[in-house]
PyMOL CGO cylinders between C-alpha atoms (Angstrom):
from pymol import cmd
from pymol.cgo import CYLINDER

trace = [
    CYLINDER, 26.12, 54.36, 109.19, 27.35, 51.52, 107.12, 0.3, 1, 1, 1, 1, 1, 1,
    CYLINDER, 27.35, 51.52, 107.12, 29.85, 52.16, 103.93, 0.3, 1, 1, 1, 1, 1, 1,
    CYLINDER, 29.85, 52.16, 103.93, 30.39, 50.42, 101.06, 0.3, 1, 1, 1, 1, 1, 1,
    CYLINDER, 30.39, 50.42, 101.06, 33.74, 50.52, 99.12, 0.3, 1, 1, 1, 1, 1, 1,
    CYLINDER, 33.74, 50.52, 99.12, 33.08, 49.99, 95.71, 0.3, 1, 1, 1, 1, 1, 1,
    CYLINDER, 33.08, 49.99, 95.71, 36.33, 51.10, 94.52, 0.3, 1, 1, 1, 1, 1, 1,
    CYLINDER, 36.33, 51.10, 94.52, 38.38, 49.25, 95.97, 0.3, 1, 1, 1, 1, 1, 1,
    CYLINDER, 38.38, 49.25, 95.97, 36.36, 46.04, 94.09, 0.3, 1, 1, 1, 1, 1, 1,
    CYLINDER, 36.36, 46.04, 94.09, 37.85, 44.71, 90.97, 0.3, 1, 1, 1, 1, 1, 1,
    CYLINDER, 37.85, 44.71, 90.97, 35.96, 43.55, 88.17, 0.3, 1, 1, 1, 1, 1, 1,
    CYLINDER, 35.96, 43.55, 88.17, 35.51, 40.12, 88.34, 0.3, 1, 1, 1, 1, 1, 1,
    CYLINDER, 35.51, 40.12, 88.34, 36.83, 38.19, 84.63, 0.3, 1, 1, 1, 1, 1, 1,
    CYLINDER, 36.83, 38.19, 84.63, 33.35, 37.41, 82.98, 0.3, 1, 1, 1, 1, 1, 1,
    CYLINDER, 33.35, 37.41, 82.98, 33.94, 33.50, 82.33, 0.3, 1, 1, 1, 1, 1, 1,
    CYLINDER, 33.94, 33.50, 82.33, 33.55, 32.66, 78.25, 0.3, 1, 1, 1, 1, 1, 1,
    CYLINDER, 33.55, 32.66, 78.25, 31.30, 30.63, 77.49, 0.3, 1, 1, 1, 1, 1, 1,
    CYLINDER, 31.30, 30.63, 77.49, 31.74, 27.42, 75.57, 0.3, 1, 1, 1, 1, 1, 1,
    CYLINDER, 31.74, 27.42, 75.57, 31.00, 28.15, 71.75, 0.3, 1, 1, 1, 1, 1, 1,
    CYLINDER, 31.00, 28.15, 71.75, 29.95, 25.80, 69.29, 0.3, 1, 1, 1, 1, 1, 1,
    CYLINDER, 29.95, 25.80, 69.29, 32.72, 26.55, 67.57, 0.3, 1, 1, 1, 1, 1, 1,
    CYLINDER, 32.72, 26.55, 67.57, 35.28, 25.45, 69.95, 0.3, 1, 1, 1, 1, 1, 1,
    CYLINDER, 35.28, 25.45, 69.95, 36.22, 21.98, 71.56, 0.3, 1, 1, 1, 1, 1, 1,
    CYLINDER, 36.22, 21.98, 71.56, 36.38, 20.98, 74.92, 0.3, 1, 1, 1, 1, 1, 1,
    CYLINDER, 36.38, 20.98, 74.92, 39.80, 22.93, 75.11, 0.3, 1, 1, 1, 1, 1, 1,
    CYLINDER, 39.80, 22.93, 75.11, 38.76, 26.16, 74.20, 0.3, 1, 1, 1, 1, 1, 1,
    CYLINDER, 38.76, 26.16, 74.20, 40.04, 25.77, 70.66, 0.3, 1, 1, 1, 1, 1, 1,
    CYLINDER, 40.04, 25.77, 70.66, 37.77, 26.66, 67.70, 0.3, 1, 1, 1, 1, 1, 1,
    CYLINDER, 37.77, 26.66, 67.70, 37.10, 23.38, 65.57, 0.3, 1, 1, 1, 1, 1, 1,
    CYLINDER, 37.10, 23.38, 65.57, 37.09, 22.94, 61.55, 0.3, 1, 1, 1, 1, 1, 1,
    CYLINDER, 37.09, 22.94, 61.55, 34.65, 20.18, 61.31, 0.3, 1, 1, 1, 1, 1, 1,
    CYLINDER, 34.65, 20.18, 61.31, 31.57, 21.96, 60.04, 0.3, 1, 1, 1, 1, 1, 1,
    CYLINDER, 31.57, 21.96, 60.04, 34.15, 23.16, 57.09, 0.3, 1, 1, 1, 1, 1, 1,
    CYLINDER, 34.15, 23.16, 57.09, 35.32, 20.03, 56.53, 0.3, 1, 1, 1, 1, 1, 1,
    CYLINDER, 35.32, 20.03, 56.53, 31.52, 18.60, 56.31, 0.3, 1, 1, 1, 1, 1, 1,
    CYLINDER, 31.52, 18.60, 56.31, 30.82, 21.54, 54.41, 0.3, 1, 1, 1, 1, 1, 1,
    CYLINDER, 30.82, 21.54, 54.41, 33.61, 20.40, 51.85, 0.3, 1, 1, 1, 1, 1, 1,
    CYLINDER, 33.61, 20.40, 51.85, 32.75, 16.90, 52.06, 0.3, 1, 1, 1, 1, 1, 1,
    CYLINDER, 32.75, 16.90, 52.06, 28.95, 17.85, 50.78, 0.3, 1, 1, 1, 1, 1, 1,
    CYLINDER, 28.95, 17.85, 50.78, 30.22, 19.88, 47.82, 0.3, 1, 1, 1, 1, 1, 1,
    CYLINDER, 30.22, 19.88, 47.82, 33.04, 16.99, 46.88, 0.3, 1, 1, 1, 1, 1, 1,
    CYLINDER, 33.04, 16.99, 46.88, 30.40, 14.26, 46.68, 0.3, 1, 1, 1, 1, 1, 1,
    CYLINDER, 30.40, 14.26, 46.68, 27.94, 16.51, 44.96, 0.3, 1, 1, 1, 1, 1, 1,
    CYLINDER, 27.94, 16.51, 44.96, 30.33, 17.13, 42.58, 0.3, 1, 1, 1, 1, 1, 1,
    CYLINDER, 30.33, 17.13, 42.58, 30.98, 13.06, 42.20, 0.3, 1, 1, 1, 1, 1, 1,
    CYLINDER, 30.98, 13.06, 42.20, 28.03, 12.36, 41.79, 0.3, 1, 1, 1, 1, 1, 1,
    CYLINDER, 28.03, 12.36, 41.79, 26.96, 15.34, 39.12, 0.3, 1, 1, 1, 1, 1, 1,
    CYLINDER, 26.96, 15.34, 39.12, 30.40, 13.81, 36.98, 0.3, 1, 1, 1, 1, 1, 1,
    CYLINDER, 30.40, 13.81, 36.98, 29.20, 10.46, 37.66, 0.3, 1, 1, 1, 1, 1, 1,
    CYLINDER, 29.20, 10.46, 37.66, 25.40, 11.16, 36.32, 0.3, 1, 1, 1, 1, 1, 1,
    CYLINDER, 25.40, 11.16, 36.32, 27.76, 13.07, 33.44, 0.3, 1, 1, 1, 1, 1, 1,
    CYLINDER, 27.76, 13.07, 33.44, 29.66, 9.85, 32.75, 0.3, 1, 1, 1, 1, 1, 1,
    CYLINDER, 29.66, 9.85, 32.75, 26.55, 8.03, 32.31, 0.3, 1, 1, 1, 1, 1, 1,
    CYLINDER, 26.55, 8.03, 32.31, 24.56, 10.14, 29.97, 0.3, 1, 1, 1, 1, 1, 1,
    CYLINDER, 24.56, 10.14, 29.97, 27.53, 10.92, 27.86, 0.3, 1, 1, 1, 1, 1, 1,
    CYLINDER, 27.53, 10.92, 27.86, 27.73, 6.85, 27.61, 0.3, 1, 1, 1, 1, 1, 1,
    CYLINDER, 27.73, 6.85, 27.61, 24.35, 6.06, 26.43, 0.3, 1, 1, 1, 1, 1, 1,
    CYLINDER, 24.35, 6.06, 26.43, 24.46, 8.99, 24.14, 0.3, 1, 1, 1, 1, 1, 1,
    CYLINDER, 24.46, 8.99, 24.14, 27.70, 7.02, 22.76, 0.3, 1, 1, 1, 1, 1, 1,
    CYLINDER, 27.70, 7.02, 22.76, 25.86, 3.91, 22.71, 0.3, 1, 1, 1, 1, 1, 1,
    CYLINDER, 25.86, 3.91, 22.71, 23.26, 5.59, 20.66, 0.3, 1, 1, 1, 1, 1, 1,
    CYLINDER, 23.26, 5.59, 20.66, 25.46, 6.70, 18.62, 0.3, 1, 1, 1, 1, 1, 1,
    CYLINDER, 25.46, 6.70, 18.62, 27.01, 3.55, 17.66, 0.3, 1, 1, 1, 1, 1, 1,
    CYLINDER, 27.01, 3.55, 17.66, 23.49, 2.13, 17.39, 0.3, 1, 1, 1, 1, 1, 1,
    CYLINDER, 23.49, 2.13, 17.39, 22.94, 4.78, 14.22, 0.3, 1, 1, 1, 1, 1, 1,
    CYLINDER, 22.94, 4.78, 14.22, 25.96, 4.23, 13.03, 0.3, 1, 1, 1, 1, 1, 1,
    CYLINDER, 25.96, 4.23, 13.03, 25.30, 0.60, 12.93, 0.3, 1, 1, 1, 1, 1, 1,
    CYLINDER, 25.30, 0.60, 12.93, 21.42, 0.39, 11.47, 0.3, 1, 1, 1, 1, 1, 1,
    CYLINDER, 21.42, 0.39, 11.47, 22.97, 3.33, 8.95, 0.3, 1, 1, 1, 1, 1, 1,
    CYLINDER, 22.97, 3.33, 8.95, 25.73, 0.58, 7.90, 0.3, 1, 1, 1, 1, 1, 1,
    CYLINDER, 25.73, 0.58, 7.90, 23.37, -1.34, 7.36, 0.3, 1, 1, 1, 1, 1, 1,
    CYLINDER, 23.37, -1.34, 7.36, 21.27, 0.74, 5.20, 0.3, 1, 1, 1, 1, 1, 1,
    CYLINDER, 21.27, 0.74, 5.20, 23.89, 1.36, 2.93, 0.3, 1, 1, 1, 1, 1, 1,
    CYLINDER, 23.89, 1.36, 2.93, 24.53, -2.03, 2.83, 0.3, 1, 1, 1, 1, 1, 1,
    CYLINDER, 24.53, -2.03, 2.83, 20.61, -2.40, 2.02, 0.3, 1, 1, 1, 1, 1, 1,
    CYLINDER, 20.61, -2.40, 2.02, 20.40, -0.27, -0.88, 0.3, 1, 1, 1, 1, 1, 1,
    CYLINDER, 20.40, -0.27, -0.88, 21.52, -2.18, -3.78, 0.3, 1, 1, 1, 1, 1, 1,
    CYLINDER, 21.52, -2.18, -3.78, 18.98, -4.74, -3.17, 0.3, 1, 1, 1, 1, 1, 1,
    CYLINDER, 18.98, -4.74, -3.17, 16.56, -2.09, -2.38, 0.3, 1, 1, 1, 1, 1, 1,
    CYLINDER, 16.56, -2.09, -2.38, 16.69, -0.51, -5.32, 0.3, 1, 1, 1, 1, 1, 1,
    CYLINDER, 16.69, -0.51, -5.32, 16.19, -3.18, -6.97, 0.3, 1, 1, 1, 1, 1, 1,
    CYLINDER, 16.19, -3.18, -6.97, 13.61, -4.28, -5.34, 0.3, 1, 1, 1, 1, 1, 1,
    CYLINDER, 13.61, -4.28, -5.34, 11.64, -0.68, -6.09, 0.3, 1, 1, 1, 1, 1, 1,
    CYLINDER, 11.64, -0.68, -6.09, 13.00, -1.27, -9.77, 0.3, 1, 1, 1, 1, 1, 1,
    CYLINDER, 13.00, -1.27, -9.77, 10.81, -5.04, -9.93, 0.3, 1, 1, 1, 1, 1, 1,
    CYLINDER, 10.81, -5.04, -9.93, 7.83, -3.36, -8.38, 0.3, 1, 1, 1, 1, 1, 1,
    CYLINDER, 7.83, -3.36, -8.38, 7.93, -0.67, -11.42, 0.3, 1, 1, 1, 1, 1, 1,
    CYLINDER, 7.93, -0.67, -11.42, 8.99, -3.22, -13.87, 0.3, 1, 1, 1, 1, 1, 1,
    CYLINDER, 8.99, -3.22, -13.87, 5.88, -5.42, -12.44, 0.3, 1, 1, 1, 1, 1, 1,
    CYLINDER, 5.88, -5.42, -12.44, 3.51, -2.78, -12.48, 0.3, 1, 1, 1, 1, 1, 1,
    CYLINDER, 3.51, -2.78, -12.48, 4.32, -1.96, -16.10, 0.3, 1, 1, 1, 1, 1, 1,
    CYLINDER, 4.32, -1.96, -16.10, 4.21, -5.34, -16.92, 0.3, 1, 1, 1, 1, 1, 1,
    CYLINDER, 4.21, -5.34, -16.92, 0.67, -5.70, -15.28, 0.3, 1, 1, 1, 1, 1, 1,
    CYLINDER, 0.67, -5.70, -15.28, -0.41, -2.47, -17.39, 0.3, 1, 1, 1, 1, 1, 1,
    CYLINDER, -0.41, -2.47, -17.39, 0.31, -4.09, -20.61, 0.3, 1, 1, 1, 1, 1, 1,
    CYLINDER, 0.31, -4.09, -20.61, -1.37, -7.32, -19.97, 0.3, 1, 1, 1, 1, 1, 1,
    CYLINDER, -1.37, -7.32, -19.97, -4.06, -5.61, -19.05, 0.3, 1, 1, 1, 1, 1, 1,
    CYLINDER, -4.06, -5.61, -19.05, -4.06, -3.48, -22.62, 0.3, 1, 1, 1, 1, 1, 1,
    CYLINDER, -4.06, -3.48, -22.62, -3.11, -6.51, -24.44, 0.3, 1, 1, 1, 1, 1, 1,
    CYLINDER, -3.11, -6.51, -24.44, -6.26, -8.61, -22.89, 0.3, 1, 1, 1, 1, 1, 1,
    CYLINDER, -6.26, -8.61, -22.89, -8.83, -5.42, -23.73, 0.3, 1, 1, 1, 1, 1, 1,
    CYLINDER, -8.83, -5.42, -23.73, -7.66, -5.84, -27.00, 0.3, 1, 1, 1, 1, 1, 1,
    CYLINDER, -7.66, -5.84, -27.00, -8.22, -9.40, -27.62, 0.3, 1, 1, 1, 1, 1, 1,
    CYLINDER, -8.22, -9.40, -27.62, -11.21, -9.07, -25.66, 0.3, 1, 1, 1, 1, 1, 1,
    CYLINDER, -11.21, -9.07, -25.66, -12.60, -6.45, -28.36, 0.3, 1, 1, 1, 1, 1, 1,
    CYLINDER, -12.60, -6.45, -28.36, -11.18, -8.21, -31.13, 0.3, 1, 1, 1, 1, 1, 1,
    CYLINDER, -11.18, -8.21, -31.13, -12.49, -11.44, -29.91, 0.3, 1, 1, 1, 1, 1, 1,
    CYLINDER, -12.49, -11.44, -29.91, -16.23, -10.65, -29.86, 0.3, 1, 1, 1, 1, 1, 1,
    CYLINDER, -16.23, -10.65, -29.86, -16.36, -9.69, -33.11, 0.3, 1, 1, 1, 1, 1, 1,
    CYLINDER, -16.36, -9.69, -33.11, -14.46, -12.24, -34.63, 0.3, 1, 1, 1, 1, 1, 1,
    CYLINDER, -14.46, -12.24, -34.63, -16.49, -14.69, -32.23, 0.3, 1, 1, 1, 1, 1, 1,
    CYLINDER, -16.49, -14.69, -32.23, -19.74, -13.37, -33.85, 0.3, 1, 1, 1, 1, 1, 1,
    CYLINDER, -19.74, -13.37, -33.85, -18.47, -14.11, -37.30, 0.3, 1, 1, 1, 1, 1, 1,
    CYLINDER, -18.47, -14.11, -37.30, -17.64, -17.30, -36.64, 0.3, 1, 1, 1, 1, 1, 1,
    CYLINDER, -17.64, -17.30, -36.64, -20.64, -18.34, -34.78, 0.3, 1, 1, 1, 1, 1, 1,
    CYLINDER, -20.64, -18.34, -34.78, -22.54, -17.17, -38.02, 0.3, 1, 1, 1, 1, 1, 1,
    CYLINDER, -22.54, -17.17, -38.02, -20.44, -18.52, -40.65, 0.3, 1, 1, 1, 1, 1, 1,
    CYLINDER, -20.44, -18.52, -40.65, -20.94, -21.77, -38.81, 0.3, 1, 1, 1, 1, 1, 1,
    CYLINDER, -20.94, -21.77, -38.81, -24.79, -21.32, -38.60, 0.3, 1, 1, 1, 1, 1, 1,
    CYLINDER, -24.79, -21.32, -38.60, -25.40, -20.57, -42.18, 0.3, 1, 1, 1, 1, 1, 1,
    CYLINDER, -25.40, -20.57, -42.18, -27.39, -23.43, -43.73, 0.3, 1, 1, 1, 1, 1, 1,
    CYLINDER, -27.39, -23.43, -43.73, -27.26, -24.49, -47.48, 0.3, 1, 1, 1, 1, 1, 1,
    CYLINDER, -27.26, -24.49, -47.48, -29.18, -22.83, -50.16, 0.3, 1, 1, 1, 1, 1, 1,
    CYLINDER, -29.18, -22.83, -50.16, -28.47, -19.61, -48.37, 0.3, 1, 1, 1, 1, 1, 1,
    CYLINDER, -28.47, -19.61, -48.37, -26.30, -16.41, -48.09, 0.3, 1, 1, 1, 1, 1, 1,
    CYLINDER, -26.30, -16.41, -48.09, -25.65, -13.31, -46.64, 0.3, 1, 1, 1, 1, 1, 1,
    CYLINDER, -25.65, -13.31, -46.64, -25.40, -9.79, -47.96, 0.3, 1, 1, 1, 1, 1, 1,
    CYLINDER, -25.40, -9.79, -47.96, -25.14, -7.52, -45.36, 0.3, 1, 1, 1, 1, 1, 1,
    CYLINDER, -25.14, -7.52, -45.36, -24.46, -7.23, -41.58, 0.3, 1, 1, 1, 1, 1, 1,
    CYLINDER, -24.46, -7.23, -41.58, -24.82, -4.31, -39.10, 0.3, 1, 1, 1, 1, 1, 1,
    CYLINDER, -24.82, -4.31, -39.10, -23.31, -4.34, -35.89, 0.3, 1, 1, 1, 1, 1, 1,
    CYLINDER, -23.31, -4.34, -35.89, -24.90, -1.50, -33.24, 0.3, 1, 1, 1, 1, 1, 1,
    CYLINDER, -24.90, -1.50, -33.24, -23.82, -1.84, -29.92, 0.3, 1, 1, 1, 1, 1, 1,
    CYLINDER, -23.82, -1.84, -29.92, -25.12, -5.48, -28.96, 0.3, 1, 1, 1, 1, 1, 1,
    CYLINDER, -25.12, -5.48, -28.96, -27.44, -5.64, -31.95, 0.3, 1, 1, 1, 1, 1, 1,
    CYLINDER, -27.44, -5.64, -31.95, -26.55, -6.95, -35.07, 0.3, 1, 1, 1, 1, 1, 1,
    CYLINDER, -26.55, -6.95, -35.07, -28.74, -7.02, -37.96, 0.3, 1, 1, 1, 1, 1, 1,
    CYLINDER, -28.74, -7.02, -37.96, -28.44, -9.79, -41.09, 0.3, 1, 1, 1, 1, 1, 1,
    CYLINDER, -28.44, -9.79, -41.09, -29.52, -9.07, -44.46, 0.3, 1, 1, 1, 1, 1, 1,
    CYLINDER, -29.52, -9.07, -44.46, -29.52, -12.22, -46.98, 0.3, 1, 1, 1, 1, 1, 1,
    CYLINDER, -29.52, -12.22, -46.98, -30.95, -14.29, -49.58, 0.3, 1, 1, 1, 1, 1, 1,
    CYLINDER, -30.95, -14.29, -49.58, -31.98, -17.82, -49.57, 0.3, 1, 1, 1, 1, 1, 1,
    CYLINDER, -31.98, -17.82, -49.57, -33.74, -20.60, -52.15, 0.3, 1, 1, 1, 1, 1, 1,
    CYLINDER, -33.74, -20.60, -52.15, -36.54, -20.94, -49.88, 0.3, 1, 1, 1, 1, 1, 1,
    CYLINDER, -36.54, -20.94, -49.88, -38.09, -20.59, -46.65, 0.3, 1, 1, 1, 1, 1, 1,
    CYLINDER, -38.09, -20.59, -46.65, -36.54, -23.71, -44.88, 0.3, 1, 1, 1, 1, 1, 1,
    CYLINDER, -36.54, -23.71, -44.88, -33.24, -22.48, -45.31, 0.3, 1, 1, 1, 1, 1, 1,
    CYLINDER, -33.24, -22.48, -45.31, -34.20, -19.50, -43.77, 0.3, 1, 1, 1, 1, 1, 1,
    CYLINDER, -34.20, -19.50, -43.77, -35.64, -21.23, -40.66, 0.3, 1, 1, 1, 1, 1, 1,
    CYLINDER, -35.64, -21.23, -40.66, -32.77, -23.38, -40.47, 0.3, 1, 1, 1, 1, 1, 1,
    CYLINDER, -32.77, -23.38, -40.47, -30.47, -20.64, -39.99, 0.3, 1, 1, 1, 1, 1, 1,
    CYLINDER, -30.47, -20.64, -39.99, -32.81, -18.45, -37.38, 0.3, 1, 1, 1, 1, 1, 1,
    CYLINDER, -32.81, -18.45, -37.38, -32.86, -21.99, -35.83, 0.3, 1, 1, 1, 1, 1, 1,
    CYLINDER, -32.86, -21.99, -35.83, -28.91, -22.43, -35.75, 0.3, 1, 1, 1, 1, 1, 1,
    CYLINDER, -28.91, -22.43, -35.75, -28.52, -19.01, -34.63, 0.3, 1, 1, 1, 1, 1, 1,
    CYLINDER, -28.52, -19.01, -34.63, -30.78, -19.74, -31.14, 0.3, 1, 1, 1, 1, 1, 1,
    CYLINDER, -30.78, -19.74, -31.14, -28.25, -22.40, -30.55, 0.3, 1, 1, 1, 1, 1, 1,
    CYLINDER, -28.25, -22.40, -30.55, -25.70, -20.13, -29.57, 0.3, 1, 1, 1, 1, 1, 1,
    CYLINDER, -25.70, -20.13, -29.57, -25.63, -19.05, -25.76, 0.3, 1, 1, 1, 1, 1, 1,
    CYLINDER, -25.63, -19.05, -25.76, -23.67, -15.77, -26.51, 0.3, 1, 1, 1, 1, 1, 1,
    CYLINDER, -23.67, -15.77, -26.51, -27.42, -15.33, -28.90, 0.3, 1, 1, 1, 1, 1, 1,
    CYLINDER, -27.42, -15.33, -28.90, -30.25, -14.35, -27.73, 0.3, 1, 1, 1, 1, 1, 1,
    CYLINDER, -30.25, -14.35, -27.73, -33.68, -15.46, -29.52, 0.3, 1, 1, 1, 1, 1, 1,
    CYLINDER, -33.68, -15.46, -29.52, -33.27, -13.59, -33.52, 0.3, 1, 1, 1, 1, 1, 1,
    CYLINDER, -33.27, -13.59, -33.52, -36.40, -12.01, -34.63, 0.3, 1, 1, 1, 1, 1, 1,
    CYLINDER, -36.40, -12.01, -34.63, -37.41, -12.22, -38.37, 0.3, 1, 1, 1, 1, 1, 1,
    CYLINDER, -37.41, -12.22, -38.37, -38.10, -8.77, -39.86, 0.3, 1, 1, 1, 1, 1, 1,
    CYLINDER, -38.10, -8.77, -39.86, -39.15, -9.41, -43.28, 0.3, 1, 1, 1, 1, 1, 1,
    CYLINDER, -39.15, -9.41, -43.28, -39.28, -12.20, -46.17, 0.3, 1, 1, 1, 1, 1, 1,
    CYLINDER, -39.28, -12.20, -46.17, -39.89, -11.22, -49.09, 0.3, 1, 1, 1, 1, 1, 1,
    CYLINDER, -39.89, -11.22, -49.09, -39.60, -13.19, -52.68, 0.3, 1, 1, 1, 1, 1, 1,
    CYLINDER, -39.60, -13.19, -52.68, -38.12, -11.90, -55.46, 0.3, 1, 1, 1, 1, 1, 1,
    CYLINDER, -38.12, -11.90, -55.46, -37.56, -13.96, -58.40, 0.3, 1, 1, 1, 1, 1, 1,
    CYLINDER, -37.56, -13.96, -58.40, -36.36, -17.40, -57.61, 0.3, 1, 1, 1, 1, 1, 1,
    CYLINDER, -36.36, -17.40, -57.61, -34.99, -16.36, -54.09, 0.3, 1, 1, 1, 1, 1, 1,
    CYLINDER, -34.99, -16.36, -54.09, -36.66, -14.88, -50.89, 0.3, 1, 1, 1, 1, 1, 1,
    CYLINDER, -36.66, -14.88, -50.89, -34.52, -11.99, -49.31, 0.3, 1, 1, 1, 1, 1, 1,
    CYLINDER, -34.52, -11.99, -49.31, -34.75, -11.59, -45.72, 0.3, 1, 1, 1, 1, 1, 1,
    CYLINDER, -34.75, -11.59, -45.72, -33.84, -9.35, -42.79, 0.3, 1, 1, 1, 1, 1, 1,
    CYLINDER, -33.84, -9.35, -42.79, -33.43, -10.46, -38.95, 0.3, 1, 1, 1, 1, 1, 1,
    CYLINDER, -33.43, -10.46, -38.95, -31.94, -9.20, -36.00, 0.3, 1, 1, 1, 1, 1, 1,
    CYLINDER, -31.94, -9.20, -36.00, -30.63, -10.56, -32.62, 0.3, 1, 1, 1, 1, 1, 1,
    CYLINDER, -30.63, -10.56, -32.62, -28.87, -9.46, -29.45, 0.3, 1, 1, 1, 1, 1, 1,
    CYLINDER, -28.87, -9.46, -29.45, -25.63, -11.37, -28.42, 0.3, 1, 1, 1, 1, 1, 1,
    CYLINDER, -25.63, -11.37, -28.42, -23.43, -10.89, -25.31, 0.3, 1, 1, 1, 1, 1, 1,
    CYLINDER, -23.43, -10.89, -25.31, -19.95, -11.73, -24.82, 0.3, 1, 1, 1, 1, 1, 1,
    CYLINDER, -19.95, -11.73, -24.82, -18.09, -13.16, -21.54, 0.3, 1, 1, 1, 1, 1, 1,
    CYLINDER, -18.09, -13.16, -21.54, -14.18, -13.56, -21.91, 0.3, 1, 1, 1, 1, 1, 1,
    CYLINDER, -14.18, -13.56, -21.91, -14.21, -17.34, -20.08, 0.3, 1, 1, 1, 1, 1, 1,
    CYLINDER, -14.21, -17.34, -20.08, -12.36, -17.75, -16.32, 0.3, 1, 1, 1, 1, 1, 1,
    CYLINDER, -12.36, -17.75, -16.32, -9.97, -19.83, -17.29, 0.3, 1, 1, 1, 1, 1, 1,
    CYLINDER, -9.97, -19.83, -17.29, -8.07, -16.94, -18.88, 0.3, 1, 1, 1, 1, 1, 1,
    CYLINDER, -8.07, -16.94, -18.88, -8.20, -14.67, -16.12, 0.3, 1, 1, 1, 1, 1, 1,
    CYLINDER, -8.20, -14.67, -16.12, -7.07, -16.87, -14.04, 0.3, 1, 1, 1, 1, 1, 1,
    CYLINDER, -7.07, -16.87, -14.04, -4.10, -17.62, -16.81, 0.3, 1, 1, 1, 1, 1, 1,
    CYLINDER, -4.10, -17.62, -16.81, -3.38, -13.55, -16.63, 0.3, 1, 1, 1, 1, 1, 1,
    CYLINDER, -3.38, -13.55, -16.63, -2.95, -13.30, -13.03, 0.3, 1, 1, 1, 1, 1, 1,
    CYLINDER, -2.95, -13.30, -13.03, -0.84, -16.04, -13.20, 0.3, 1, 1, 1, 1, 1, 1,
    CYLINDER, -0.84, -16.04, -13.20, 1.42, -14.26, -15.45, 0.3, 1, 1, 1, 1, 1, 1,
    CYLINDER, 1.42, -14.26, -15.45, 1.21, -10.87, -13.35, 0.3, 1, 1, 1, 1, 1, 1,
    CYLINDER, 1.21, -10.87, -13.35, 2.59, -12.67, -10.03, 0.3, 1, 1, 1, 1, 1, 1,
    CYLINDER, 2.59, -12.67, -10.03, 5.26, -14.38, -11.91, 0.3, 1, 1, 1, 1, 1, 1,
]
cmd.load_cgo(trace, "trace")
């Protein structure tokens, strides 16, 4: 019968096995630490280099406000007085424009008057006159009958007339009295609206 000591066997040394830790030597190594570090140190580089960057265009903004704000201020005498012409323009405009409206209603009136002083023919007068809206109304006297058709006749000269209709003739004594009406219009001319806006742009 065959025996087997197993006593008297020692334990055989299990053999290590290399580790990626260690170097051909057995001897742990540091270079995954030192990569690790590495990493982090150029992470950090570049985060205070990105940093560096922002915090100089934000400078450069800066400046560039600081600058177009200069030259506001600089600006804002003449801009004021620039806003100052505008107003004193606009006012100026304003009371050109009041100042025309009243010649313009002056100036029909007086335009009338003068277109009918200048049509009156001799040997007759007027007594009354009655303006309503566009229609006037003449009340007179005359010597006879010509005169009074010589001064409906004058009257249709003027363009600003239009035709006058006679309304009665009657005789009284030596003279005839009469009554006519007529429509008349009145157009300031071009020439001085074009003179007005002249004066406004200056």
């Amino acid at each position: 019968m065959i025996k087997i000591n197993l006593i008297g066997e020692a334990k055989r040394p299990v053999a290590a096995r290399p580790s990626a830790l260690t170097g051909v030597t057995g001897e742990e190594s540091n270079w995954p630490f030192f990569v690790m570090v590495g990493l982090i140190g150029i992470g950090l580089l570049m985060t205070a280099g990105h940093f560096l960057y922002l915090n100089g265009k934000v400078n450069g903004k800066k400046d560039e406000v600081a600058e177009a704000q200069r030259e506001v201020d600089e600006l804002a005498p003449f801009i004021k007085e620039v806003e100052e012409f505008k107003a004193k323009k606009a006012e100026l405009e304003r009371k050109i424009q009041v100042i025309n409206n009243l010649k313009a209603n002056q100036r029909g009136p007086v335009q009338v008057m003068d277109q009918i002083s200048r049509a009156l023919p001799e040997l007759l007068w007027l007594t009354r006159m009655q303006v309503r809206g566009e229609t006037i109304t003449l009340q007179g006297q005359a010597f006879n009958t010509n005169a009074v058709a010589n001064f409906i006749e004058n009257l249709d000269r003027v363009p600003e007339f239009q035709e006058p209709i006679l309304r009665e003739t009657t005789r009284q004594g030596p003279v005839y009295r009469f009554s006519l009406t007529y429509r008349f219009t009145y157009t300031p001319p071009e020439t001085e609206e074009v003179e007005t806006a002249a004066v406004a742009e200056g």
